[in-house]
C-alpha atoms as a printed R data frame, in Angstrom:
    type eleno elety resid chain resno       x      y        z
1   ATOM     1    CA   UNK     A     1 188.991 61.306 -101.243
2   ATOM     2    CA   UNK     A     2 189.846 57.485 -101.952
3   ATOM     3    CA   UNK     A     3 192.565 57.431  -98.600
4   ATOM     4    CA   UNK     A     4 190.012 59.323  -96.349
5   ATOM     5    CA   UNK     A     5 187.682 57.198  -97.338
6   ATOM     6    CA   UNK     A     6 189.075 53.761  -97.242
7   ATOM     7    CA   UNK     A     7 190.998 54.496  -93.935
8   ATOM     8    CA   UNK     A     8 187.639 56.164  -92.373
9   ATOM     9    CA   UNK     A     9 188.718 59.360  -92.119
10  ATOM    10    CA   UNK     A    10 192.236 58.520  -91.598
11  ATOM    11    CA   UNK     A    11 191.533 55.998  -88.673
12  ATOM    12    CA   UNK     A    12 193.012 53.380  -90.489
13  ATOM    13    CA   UNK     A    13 196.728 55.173  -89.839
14  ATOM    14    CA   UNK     A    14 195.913 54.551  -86.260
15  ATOM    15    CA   UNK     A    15 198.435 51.329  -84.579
16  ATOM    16    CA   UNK     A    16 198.243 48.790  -83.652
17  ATOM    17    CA   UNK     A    17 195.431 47.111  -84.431
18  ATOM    18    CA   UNK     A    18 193.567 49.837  -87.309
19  ATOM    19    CA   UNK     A    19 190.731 47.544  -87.536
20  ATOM    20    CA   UNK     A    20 189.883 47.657  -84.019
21  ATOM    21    CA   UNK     A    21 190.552 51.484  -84.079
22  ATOM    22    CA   UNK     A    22 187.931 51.630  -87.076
23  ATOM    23    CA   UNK     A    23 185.471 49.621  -85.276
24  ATOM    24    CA   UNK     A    24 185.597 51.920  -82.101
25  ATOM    25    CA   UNK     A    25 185.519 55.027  -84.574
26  ATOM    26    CA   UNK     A    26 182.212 53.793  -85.999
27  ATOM    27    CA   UNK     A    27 180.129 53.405  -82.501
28  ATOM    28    CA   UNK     A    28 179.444 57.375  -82.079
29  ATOM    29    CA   UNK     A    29 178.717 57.712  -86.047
30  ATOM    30    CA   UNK     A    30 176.045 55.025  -85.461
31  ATOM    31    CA   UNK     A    31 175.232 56.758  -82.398
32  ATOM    32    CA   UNK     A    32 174.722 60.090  -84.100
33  ATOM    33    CA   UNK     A    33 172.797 58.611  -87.414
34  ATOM    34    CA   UNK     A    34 170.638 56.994  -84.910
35  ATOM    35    CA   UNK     A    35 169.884 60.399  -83.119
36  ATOM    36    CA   UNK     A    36 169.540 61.903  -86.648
37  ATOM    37    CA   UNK     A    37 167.160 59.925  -88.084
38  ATOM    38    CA   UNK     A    38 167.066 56.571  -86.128
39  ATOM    39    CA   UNK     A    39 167.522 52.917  -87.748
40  ATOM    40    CA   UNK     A    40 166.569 53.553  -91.208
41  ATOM    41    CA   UNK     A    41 169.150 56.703  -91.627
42  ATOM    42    CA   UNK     A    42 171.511 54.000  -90.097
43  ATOM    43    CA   UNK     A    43 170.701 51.415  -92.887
44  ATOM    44    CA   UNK     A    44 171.022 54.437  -95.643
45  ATOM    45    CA   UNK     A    45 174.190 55.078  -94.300
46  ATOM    46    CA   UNK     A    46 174.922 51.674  -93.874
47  ATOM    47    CA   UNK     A    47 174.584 51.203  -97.688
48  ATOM    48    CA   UNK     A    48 175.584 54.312  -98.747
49  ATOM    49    CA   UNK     A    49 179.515 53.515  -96.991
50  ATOM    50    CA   UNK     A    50 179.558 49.923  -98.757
51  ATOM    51    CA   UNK     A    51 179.277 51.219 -102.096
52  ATOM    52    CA   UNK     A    52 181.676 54.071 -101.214
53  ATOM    53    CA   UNK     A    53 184.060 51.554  -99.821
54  ATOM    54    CA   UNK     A    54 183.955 49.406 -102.236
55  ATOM    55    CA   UNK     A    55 184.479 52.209 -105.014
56  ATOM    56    CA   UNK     A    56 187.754 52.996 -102.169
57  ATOM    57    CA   UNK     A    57 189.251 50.312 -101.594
58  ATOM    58    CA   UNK     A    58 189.656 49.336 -104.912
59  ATOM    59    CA   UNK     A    59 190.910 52.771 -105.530
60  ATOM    60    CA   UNK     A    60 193.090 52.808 -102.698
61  ATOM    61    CA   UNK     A    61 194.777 49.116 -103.549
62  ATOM    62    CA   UNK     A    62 195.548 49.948 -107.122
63  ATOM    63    CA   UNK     A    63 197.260 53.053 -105.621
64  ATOM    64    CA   UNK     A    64 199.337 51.114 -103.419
65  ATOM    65    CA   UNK     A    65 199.879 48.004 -104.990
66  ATOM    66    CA   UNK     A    66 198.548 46.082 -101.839
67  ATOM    67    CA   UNK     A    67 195.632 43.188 -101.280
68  ATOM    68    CA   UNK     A    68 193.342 44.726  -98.230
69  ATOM    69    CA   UNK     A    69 196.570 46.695  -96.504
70  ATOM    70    CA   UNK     A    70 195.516 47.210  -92.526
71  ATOM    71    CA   UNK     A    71 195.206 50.868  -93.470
72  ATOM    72    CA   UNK     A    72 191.486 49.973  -94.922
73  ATOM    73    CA   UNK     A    73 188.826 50.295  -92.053
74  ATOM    74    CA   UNK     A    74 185.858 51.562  -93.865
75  ATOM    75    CA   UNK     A    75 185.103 47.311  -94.298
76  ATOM    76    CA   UNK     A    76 184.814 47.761  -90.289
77  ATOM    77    CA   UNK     A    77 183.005 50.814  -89.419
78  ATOM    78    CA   UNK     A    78 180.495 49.300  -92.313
79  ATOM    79    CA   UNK     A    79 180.468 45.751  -90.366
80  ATOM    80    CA   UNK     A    80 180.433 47.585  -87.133
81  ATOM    81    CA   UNK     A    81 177.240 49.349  -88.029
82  ATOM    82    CA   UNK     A    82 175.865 46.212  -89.364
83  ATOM    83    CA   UNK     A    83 176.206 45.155  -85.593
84  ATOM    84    CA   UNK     A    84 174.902 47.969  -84.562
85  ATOM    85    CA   UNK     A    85 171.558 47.961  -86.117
86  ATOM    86    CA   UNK     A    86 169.672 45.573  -83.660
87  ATOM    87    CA   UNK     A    87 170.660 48.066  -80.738
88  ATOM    88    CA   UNK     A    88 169.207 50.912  -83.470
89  ATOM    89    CA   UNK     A    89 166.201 48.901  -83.515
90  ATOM    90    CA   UNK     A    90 165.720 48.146  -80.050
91  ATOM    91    CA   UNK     A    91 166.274 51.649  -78.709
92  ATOM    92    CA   UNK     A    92 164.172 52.997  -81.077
93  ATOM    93    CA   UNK     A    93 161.288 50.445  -80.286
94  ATOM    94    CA   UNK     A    94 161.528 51.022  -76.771
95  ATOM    95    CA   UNK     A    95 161.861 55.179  -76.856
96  ATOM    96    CA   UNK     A    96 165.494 55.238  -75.369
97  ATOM    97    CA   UNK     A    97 168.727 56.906  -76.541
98  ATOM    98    CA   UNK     A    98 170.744 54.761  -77.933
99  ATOM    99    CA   UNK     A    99 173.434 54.947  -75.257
100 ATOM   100    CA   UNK     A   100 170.978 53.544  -72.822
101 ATOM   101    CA   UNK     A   101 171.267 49.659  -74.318
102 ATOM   102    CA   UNK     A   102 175.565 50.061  -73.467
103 ATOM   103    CA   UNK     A   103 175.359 46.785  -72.694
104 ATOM   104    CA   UNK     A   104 174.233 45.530  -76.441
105 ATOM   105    CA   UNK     A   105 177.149 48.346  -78.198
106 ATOM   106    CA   UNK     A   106 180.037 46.982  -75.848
107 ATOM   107    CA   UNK     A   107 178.772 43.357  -76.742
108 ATOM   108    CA   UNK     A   108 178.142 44.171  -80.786
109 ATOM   109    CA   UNK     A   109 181.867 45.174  -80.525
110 ATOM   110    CA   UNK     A   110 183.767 42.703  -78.579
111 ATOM   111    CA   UNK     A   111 181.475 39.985  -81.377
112 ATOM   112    CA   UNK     A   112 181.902 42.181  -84.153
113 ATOM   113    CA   UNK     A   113 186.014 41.959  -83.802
114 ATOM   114    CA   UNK     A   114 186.122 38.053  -82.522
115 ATOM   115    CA   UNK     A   115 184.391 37.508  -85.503
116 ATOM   116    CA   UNK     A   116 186.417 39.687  -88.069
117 ATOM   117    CA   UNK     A   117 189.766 37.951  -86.789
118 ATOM   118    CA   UNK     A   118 188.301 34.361  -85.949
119 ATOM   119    CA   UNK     A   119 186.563 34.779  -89.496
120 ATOM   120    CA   UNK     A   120 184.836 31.437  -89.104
121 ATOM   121    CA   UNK     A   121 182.634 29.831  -92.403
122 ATOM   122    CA   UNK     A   122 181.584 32.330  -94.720
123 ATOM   123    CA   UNK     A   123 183.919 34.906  -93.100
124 ATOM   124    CA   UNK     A   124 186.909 33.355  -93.778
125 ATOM   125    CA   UNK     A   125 185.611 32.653  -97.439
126 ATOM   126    CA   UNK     A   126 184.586 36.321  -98.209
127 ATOM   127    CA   UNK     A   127 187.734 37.376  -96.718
128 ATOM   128    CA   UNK     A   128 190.010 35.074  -99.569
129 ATOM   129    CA   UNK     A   129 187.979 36.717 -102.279
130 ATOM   130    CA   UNK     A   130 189.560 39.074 -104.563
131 ATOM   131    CA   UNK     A   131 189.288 42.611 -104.719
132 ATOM   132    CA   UNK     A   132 187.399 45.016 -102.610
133 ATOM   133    CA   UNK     A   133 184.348 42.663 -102.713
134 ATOM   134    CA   UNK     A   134 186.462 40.609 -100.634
135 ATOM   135    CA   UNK     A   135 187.753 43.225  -98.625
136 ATOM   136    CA   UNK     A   136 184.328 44.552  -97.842
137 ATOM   137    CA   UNK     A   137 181.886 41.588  -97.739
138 ATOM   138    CA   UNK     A   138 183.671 39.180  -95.121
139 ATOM   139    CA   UNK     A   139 183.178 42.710  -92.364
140 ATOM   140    CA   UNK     A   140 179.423 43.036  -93.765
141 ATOM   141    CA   UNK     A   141 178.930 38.665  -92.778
142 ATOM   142    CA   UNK     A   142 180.877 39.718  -89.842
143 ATOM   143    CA   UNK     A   143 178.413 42.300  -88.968
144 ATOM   144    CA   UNK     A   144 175.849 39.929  -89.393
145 ATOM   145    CA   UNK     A   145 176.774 37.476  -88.013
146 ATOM   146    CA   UNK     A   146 177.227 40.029  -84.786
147 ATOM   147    CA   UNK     A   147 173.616 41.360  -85.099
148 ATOM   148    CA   UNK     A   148 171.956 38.251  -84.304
149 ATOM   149    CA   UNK     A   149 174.564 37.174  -81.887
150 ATOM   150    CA   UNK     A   150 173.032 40.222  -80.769
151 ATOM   151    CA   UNK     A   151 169.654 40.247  -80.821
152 ATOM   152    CA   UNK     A   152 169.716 36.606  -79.260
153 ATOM   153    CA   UNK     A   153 171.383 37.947  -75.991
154 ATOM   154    CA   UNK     A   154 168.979 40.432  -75.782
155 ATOM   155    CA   UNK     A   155 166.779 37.887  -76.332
156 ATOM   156    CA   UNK     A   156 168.316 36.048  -72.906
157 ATOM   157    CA   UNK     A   157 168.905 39.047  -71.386
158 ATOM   158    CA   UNK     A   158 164.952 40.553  -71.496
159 ATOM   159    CA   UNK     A   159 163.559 37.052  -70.995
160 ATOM   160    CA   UNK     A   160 164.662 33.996  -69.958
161 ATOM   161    CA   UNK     A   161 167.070 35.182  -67.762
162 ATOM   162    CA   UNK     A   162 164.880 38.449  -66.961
163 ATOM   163    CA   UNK     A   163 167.649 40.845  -66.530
C-alpha cells in the first residue's frame, strides 16, 4: 500500500521524467472528482492524498533508504490538484464541464512543473526540508503558487484582454 501510494499508483516507475508522468496522471483524477462532486470533493481529496502521502513517503524512504527517490509522485498529483482547483472553481461557477476551460488545465500544468523544477523562494526551501514534509510541502507551494498564476490569467484572459 505504501509503493502504490507514494508512486501514485505505480506512475512514479514511469521514465523519464516520473514527476511529470505523475502530474499528467493527476489531470483526469481531478477531472473525475470534479464530475463527482465538484471543487469541494476536489479539496477533500486534495487533503485526504497529503496526509496519505505524507504517511507514504515516509514509509516508502525508510524502505529504501533514499531522500525523496524520483519514484515518489503522490507530492505531484497532490500539487497538481492544488493547480487545479481554480479551473474546479471556475467551471463550476460558470456551469461547464471541466474540460471546457482546456486552456486553464494545459496552463496549471506547464506552471505547475516550471515551478516544481525552477523551485524558486519558498519552493526551493520546502524542497531542502527533511523528511516527507519536505518531500510533500515544496509540490503543495508549487501548486499554489500555480493556482494563482492561474486564476490571474484567467483574470487577463476574461477581461482585460477579453478573450
Amino acid at each position: 500500500m505504501i509503493r502504490a501510494i507514494a508512486t501514485f499508483g505505480y506512475v512514479g516507475h514511469m521514465r523519464p521524467a516520473s514527476g511529470t508522468w505523475g502530474s499528467a496522471a493527476a489531470i483526469p483524477f481531478a477531472w473525475l472528482l470534479h464530475l463527482a462532486g465538484g471543487p469541494l470533493l476536489l479539496v477533500i481529496a486534495t487533503v485526504l492524498l497529503f496526509v496519505a502521502g505524507l504517511w507514504a513517503s515516509a514509509g516508502f524512504m525508510r524502505a529504501t533508504g533514499t531522500h525523496d527517490p524520483s519514484e515518489i509522485v503522490v507530492d505531484e498529483a497532490v500539487g497538481q490538484w492544488i493547480a487545479l482547483l481554480p479551473i474546479s472553481v471556475g467551471a463550476a461557477h460558470a456551469g461547464v464541464d471541466f474540460t471546457a476551460l482546456w486552456p486553464g488545465i494545459v496552463a496549471a500544468f506547464f506552471l505547475f512543473r516550471g515551478f516544481d523544477i525552477w523551485k524558486p523562494g519558498p519552493i526551493g526551501w520546502a524542497d531542502r526540508q527533511p523528511g516527507a514534509m519536505g518531500v510533500m510541502l515544496d509540490d503543495v507551494l508549487a501548486g499554489i503558487a500555480t493556482a494563482l498564476c492561474v486564476m490571474v490569467l484567467a483574470w487577463l484572459a476574461h477581461g482585460p484582454l477579453g478573450l
